[in-house]
C-alpha positions in Angstrom: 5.3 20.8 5.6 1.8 19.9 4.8 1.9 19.6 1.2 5.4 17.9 1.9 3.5 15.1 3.7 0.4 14.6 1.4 2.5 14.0 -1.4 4.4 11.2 0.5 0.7 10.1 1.8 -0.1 10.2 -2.2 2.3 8.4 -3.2 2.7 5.8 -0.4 -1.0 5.0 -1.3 -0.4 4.5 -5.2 2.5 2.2 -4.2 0.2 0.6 -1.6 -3.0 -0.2 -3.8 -0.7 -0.4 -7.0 1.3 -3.1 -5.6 -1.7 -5.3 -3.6 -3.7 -4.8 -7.2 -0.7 -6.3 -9.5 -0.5 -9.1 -7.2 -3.6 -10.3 -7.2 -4.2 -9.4 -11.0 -0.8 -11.8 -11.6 -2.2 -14.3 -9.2 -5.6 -14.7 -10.9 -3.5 -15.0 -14.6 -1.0 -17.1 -13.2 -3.7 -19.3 -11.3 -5.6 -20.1 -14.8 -2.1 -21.1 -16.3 -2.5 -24.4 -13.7 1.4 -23.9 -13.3 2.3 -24.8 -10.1 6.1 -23.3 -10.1 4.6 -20.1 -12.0 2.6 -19.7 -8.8 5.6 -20.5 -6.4 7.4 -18.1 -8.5 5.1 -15.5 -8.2 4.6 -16.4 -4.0 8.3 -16.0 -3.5 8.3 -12.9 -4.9 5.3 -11.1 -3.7 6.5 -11.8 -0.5 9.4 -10.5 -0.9 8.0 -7.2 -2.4 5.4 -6.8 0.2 8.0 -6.8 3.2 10.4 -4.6 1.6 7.9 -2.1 -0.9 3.8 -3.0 -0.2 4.1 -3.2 3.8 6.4 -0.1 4.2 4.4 1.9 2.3 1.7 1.4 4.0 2.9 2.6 7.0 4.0 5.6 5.3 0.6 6.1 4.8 -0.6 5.7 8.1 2.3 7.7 9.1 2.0 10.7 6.9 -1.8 10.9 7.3 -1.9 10.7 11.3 1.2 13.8 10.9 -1.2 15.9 8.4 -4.2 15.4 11.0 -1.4 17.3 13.6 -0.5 19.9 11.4 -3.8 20.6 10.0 -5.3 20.8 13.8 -8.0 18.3 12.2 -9.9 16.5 14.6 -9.2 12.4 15.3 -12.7 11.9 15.4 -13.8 13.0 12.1 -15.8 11.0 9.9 -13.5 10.8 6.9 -10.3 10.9 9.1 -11.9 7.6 11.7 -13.1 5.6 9.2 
């Protein structure tokens, strides 16, 4: 069940991150164009991606992490599990 969970932490992460870099990678390309309806464009869409693909995964993350912390008997307070 552990190894179950990390991969969905791993990949929820990749989605995560992948998805908030391409945005703002598009956004600082599309910004220099000095389009505004290329920027609408792009608006419209990320925000449609980040309620149905970015913000879900994220708390997949949160999810999967706080159940491999259980599992794992790891302690809440732990440096690299806190911060």
């Amino acid at each position: 069940m552990y190894n179950f969970l990390k991969f969905l932490h791993v990949a929820a992460i990749a989605v995560w991150l992948g998805g908030v870099i391409t945005m703002f990678l598009l956004n600082r390309r599309f910004a220099r164009e000095g389009d505004p309806s290329l920027m609408r464009a792009l608006g419209k869409q990320g925000g449609g991606l980040s309620m149905v693909l970015f913000g879900p995964a994220a708390l997949l993350a949160l999810i999967t992490g706080i159940g491999m912390v259980q599992i794992a008997d790891y302690s809440m307070g732990a440096k690299w599990i806190s911060w």
